[in-house]
C-alpha positions as CSV (number, residue, x, y, z in Angstrom):
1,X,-67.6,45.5,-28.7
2,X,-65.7,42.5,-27.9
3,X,-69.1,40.5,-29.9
4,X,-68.6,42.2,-32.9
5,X,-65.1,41.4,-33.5
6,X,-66.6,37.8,-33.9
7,X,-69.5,38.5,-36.3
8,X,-67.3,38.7,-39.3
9,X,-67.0,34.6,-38.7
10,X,-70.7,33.7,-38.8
11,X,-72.7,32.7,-42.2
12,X,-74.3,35.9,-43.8
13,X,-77.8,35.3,-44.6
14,X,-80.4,36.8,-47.7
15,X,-83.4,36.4,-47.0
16,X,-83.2,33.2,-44.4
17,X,-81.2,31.7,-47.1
18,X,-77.1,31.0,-46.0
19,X,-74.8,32.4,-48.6
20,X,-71.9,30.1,-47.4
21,X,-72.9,27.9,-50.5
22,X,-72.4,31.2,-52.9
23,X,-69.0,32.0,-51.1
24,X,-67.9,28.7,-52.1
25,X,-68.8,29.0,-55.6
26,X,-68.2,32.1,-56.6
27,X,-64.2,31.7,-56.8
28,X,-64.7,28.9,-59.0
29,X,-66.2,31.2,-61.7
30,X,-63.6,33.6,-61.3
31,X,-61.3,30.9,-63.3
32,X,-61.1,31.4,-66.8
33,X,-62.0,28.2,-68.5
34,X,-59.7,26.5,-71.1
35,X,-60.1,27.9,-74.9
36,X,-60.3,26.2,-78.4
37,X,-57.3,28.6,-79.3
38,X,-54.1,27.3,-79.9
39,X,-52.1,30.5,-78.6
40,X,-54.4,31.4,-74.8
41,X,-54.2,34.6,-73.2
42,X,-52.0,35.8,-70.7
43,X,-54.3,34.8,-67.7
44,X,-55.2,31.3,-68.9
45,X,-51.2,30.4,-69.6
46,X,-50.8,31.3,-65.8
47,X,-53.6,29.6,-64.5
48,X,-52.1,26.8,-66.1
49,X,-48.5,27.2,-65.0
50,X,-49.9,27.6,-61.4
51,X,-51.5,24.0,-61.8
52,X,-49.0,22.8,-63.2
53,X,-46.6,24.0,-60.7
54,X,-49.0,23.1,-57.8
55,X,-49.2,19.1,-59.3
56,X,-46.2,18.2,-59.7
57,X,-44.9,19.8,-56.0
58,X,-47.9,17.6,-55.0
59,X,-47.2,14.1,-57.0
60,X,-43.9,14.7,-56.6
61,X,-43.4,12.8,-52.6
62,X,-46.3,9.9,-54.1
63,X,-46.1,7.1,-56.6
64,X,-47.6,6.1,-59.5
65,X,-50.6,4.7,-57.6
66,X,-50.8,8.2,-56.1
67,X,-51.4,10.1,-59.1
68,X,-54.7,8.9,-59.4
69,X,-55.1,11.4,-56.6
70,X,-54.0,14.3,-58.7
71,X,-57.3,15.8,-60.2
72,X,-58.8,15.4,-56.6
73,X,-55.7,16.9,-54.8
74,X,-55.1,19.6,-57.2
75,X,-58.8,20.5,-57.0
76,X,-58.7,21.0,-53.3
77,X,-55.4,23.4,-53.1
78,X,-57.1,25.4,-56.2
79,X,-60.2,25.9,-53.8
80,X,-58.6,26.6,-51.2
81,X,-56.3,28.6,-52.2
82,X,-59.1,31.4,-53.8
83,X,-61.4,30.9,-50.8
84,X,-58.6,32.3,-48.6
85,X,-57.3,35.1,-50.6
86,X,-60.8,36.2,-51.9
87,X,-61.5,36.3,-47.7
88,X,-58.6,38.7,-47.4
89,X,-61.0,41.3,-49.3
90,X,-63.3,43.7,-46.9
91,X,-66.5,42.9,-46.8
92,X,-66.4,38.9,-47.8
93,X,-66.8,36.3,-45.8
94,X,-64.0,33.3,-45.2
95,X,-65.6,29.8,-45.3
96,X,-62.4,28.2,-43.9
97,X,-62.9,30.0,-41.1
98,X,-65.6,28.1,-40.3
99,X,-64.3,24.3,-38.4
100,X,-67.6,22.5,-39.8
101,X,-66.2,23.3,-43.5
102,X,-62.9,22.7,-42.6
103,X,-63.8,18.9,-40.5
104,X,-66.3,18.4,-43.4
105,X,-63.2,18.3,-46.0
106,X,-61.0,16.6,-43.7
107,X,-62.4,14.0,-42.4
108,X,-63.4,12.3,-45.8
109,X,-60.2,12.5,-47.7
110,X,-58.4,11.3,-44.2
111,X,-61.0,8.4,-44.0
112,X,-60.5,7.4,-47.7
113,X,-56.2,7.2,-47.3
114,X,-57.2,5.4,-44.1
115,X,-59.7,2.5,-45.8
116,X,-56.9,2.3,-49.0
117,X,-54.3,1.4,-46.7
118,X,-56.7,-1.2,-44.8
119,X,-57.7,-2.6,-48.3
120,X,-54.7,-2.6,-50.4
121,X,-52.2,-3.8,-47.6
122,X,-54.0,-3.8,-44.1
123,X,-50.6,-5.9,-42.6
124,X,-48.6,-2.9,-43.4
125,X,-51.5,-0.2,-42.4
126,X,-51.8,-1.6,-39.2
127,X,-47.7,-1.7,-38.8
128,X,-47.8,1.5,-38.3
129,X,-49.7,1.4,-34.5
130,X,-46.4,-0.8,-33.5
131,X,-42.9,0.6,-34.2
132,X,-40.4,-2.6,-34.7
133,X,-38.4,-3.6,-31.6
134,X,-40.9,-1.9,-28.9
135,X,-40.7,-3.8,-25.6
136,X,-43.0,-5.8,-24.6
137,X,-44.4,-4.3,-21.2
138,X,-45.2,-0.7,-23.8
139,X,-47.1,-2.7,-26.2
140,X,-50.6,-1.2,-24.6
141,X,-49.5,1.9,-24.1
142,X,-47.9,2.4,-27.4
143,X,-51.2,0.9,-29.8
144,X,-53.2,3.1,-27.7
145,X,-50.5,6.9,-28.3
146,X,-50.7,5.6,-31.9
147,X,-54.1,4.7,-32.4
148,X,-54.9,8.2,-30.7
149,X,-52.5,10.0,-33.0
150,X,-54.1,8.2,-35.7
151,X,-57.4,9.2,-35.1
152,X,-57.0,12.8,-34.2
153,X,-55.5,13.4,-37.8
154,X,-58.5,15.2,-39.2
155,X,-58.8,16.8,-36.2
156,X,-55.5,18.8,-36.4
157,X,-56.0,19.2,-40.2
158,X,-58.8,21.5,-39.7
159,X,-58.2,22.9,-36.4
160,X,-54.7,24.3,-38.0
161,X,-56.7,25.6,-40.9
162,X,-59.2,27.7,-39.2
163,X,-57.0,29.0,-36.2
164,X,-54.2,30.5,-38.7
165,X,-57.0,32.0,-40.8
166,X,-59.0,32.8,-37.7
167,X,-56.5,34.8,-35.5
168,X,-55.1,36.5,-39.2
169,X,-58.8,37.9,-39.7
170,X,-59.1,38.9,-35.8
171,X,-55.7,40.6,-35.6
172,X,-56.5,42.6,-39.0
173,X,-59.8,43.9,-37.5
174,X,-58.0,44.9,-34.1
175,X,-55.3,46.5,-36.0
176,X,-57.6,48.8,-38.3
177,X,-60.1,50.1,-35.3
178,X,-57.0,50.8,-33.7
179,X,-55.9,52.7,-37.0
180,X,-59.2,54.5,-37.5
181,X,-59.6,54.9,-33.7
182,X,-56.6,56.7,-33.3
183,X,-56.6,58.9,-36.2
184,X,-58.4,62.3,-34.9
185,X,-56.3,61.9,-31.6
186,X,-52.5,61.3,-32.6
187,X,-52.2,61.2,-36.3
188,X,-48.5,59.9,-35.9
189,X,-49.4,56.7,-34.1
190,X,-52.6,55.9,-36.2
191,X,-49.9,56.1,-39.2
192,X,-47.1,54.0,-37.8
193,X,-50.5,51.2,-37.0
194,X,-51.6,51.7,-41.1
195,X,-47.9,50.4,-41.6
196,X,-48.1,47.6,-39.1
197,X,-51.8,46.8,-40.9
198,X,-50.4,46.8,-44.3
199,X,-47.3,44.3,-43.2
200,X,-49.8,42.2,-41.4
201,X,-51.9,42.0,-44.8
202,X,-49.1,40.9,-46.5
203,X,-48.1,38.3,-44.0
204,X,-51.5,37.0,-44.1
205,X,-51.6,36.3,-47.9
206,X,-48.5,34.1,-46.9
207,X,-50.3,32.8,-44.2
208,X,-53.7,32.0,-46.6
209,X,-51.4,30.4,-49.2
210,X,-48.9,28.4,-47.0
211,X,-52.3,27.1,-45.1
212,X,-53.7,25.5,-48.0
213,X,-51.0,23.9,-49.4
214,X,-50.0,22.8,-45.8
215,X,-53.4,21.3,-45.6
216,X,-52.9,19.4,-49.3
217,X,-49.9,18.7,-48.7
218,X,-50.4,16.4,-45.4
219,X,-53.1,14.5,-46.8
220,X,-50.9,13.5,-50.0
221,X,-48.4,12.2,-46.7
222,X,-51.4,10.6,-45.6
223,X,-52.0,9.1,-48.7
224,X,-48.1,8.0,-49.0
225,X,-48.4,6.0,-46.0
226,X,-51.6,4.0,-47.3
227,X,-50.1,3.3,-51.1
């Protein structure tokens, strides 16, 4: 029992093949892509409001040499974003649940902020391992808790990421077998858990959108320190 609360977390397969790649995908087409028209429908003028929204809360903390980030950045929370609310529907399957997705986006875009602020001003990058006025005898011990914090950066980016959207999925599935386990015996109780389900749905949708834009979000800091 305890097993198949965890199955909902591993890549489905057709036919030997993985479908993670098709998960991926498949909220990209659900986008509806830019017209000729002057006047665009309703859904295409929100899609662009949303991206427009979601840029400039982005660009906004970076400078001009930042913006060059914006298609990349923007990108990313768009992704993001529909991967974790399309995994709030049954029967789908969350990528971002999934730490070798999560690591995989991570660790590149943290790298590249890293190597910008080593080649564009490595005096002031490597500034940041030694805070001003540190005594002497600390010198070691400080390079090294610095250094450490430094490195374990992708590490917390998608760690945070897939716990939050791990324990959200796990507590939904708890919640409805309780619901549906409980319903012949005491009708009352297996109501008052559909209520706690439905308010635990809606916190999760929070939880899925504040999650990527917490994700975006530190790697535009990242990025801030390096410019």
């Amino acid at each position: 029992m305890n097993l198949s609360f965890f199955d909902q977390f591993s890549s489905p397969y057709l036919l030997g093949i993985p479908l993670i790649l098709p998960s991926l995908l498949l909220p990209a087409l659900l986008f509806p892509s830019p017209g000729r028209r002057w006047i665009n429908n309703r859904l295409s003028t929100i899609q662009l409001w949303i991206t427009h929204l979601i840029t400039k809360q982005l660009m906004t903390p970076l400078n001009k040499t930042g913006h060059k980030w914006a298609l990349l950045l923007t990108s990313l929370i768009l992704m993001l974003l529909s991967i974790n609310l399309m995994g709030l529907l049954p029967y789908t399957f969350t990528p971002t649940t999934q730490l070798s997705m999560n690591m995989a986006l991570a660790f590149p875009l943290w790298l590249a902020t890293l190597l910008i602020g080593l080649r564009n001003q490595p005096s002031a990058s490597l500034a940041h391992l030694l805070p001003e006025g540190t005594p002497t005898p600390l010198i070691p011990v400080l390079i090294l808790i610095e250094t450490t914090s430094l490195l374990i950066r992708p590490l917390a980016l998608g760690v945070r990421l897939t716990a939050n959207l791990t324990a959200g999925h796990l507590l939904i599935q708890l919640i409805s077998t309780a619901t549906i386990t409980l319903l012949p015996m005491m009708p009352a109780i297996s109501a008052l858990t559909a209520l706690v389900l439905l308010l635990l749905t809606i916190l999760e949708v929070a939880v899925a959108m504040i999650q990527a834009y917490v994700f975006v979000l530190l790697l535009s800091l990242y990025l801030q320190e390096n410019i």
